[in-house]
PLY file of the C-alpha trace (Angstrom):
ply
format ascii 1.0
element vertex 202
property float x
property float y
property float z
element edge 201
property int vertex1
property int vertex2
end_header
-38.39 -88.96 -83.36
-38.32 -87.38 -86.65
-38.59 -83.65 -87.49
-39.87 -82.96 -91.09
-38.62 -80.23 -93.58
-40.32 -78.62 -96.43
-38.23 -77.14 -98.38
-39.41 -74.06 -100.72
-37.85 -71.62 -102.88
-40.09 -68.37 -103.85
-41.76 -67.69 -106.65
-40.35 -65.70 -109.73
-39.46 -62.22 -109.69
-38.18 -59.37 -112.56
-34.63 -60.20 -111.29
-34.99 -63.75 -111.66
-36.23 -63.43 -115.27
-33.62 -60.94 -116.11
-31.05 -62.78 -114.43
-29.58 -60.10 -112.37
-28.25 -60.70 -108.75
-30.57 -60.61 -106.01
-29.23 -60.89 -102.78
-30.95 -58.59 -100.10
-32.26 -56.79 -102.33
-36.28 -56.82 -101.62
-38.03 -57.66 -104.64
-41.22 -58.68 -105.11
-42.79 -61.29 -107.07
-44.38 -60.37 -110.37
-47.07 -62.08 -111.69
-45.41 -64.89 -112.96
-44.35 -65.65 -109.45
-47.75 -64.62 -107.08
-49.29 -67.61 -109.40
-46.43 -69.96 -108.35
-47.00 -69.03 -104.97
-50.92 -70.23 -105.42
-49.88 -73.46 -106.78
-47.55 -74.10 -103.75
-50.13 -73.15 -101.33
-52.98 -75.27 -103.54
-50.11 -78.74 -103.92
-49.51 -79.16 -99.90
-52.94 -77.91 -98.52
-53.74 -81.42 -97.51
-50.71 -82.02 -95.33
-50.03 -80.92 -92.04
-47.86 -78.46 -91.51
-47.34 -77.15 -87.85
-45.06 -73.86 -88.38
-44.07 -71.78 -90.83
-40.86 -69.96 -91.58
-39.38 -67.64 -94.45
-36.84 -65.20 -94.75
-38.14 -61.20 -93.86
-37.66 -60.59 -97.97
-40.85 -59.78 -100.19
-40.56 -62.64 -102.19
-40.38 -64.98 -100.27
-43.03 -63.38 -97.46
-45.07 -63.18 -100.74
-44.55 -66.78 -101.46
-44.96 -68.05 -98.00
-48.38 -65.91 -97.32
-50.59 -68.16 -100.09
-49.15 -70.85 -97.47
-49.45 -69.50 -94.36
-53.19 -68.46 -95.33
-54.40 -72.54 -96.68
-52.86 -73.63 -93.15
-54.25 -70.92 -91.11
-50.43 -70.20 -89.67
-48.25 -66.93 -89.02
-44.79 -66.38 -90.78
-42.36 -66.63 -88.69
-39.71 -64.54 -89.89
-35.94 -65.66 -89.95
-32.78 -63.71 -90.86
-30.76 -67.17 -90.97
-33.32 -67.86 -94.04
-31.72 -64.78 -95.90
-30.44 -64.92 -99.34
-26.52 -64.74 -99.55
-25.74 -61.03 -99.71
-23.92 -60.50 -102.83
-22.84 -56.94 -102.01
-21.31 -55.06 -104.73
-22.62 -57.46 -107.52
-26.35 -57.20 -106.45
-28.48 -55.72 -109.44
-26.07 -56.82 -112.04
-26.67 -59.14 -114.59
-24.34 -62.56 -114.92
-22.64 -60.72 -118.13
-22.25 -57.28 -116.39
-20.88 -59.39 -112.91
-18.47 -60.80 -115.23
-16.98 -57.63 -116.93
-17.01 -55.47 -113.51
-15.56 -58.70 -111.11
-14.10 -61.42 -114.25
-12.52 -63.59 -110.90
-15.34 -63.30 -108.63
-17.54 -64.81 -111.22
-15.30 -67.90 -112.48
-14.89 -68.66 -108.67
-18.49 -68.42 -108.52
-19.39 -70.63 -111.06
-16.47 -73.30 -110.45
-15.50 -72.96 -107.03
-18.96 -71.37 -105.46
-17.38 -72.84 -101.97
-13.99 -70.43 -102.05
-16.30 -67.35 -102.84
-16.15 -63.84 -100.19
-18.35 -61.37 -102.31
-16.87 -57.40 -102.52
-19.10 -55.89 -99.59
-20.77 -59.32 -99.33
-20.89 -62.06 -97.84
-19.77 -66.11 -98.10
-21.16 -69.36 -98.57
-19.99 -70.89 -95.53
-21.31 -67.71 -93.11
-24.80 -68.49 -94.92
-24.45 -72.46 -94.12
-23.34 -71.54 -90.26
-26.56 -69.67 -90.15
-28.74 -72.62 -91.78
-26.96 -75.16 -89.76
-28.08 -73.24 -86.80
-31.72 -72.69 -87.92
-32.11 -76.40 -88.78
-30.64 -77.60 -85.35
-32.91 -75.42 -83.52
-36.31 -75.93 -85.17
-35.16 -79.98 -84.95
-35.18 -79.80 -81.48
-38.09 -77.50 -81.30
-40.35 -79.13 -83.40
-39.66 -82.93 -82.87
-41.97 -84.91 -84.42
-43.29 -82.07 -86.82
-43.44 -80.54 -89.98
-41.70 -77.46 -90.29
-42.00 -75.59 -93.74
-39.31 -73.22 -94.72
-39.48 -70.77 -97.66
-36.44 -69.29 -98.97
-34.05 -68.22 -101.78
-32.11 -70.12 -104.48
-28.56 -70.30 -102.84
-29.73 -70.97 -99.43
-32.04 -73.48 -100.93
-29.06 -75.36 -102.65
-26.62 -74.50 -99.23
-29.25 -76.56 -97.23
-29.29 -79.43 -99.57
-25.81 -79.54 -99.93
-25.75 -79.75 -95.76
-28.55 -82.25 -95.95
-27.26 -84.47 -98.24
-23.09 -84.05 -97.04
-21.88 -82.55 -99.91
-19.63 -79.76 -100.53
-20.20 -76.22 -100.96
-18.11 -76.13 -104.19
-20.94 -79.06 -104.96
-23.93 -76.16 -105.46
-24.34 -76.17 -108.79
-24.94 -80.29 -108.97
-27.92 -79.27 -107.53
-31.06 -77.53 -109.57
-33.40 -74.99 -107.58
-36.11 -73.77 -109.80
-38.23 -70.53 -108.53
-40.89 -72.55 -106.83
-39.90 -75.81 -106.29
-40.10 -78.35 -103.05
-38.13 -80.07 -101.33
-38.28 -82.15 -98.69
-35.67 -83.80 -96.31
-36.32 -85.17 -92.34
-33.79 -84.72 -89.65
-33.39 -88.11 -87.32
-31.29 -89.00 -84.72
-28.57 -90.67 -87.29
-28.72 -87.55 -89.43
-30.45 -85.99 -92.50
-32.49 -87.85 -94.99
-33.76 -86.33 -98.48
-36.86 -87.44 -99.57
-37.77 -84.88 -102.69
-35.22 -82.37 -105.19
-36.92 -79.35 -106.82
-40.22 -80.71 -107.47
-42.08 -78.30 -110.09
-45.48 -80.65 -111.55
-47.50 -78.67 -109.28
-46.29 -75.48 -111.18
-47.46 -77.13 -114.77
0 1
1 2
2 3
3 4
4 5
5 6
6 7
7 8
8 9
9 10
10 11
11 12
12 13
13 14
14 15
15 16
16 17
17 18
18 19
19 20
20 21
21 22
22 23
23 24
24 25
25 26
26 27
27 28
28 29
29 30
30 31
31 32
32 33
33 34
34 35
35 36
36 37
37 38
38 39
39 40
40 41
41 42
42 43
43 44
44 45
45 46
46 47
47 48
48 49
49 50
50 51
51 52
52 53
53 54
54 55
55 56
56 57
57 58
58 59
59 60
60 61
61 62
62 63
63 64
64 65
65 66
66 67
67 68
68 69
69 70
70 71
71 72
72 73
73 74
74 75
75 76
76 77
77 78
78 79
79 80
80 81
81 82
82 83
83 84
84 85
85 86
86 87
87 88
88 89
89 90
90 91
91 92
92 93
93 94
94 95
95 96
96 97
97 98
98 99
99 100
100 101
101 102
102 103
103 104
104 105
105 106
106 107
107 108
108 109
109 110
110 111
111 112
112 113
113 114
114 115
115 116
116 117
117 118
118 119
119 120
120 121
121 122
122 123
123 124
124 125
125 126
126 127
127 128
128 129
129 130
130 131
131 132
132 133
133 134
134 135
135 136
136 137
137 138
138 139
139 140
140 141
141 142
142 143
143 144
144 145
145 146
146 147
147 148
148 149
149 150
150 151
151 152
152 153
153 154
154 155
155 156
156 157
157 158
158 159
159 160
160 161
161 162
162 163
163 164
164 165
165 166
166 167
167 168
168 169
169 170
170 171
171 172
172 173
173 174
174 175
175 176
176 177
177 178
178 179
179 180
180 181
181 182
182 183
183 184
184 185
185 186
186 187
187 188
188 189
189 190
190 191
191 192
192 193
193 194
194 195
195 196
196 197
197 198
198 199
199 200
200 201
């Protein structure tokens, strides 16, 4: 049997535009985003989704609710669905990052994989946690199709796991604030059927 992902990232929030880093910080999505959530909801209301999962954040509860409400399911909440905590550099722009922690960002941005955040947290402790999730709702949900809503980076670590690829590999992938994606886990492994679909957001 086969166990079908959806794949979503949340819609846009203040941060996002402005570019600062999120992390666990719980911000919500401004209008921008709560009418990307809509057009998530509106593009898969004819397919059948059995559960529904998103990290405990605003955003993406926000995001997942338009969902949850066209399919008539609860949220499940997940912590292993939580964005990468970026400890000291959360609320900081890319440009101030780079002047307060200059070697944190270029490992960032060239070797994402190697990366231990001040007060933060790692790429590979978010893909042990997604690696987890994924092996558990497999086996829970054979034959179903589970949809997931969640942040950028654990967005990209999943894909990266889905499609064998390195963490240091994150940035060959593109996650746009509410996009799909979709990927099936069979017996032989992962297949990806769909990367950061947006035309429903046009």
């Amino acid at each position: 049997m086969v166990t079908h992902f959806i794949l979503i990232r949340h819609g846009q929030t203040e941060w996002n535009r402005e570019e600062r880093f999120r992390g666990h910080a719980d911000i919500p999505l401004n209008e921008t985003g709560k009418t990307q959530a809509q057009k998530i909801a509106a593009r898969i209301a004819g397919e059948k989704i059995d559960v529904l999962y998103a990290s405990p954040l605003q955003r993406t509860l926000q995001t997942a609710q338009s969902i949850a409400e066209t399919h008539q399911l609860e949220i499940q909440k997940s912590d292993a669905l939580l964005d990468l905590d970026v400890g000291a550099l959360e609320g900081l722009t890319v440009d101030e990052a780079r002047q307060a922690f200059p070697e944190v960002i270029d490992k960032w941005l060239n070797a994402p994989g190697h990366v231990k955040f001040p007060k933060g947290d790692s790429l590979r402790a978010v893909r042990t946690r997604a690696e987890k999730l994924l092996d558990e709702l497999a086996a829970q949900h054979d034959g179903q199709t589970v949809a997931l809503v969640s942040h950028r980076v654990v967005c990209h670590v999943v894909l990266c796991l889905a499609l064998d690829m390195k963490l240091d590999a994150l940035w060959n992938l593109k996650q746009d604030n509410g996009c799909i994606n979709r990927f099936d886990k069979t017996e032989h492994g992962y297949v990806v059927t769909l990367l950061n679909e947006t035309g429903h957001l046009i």
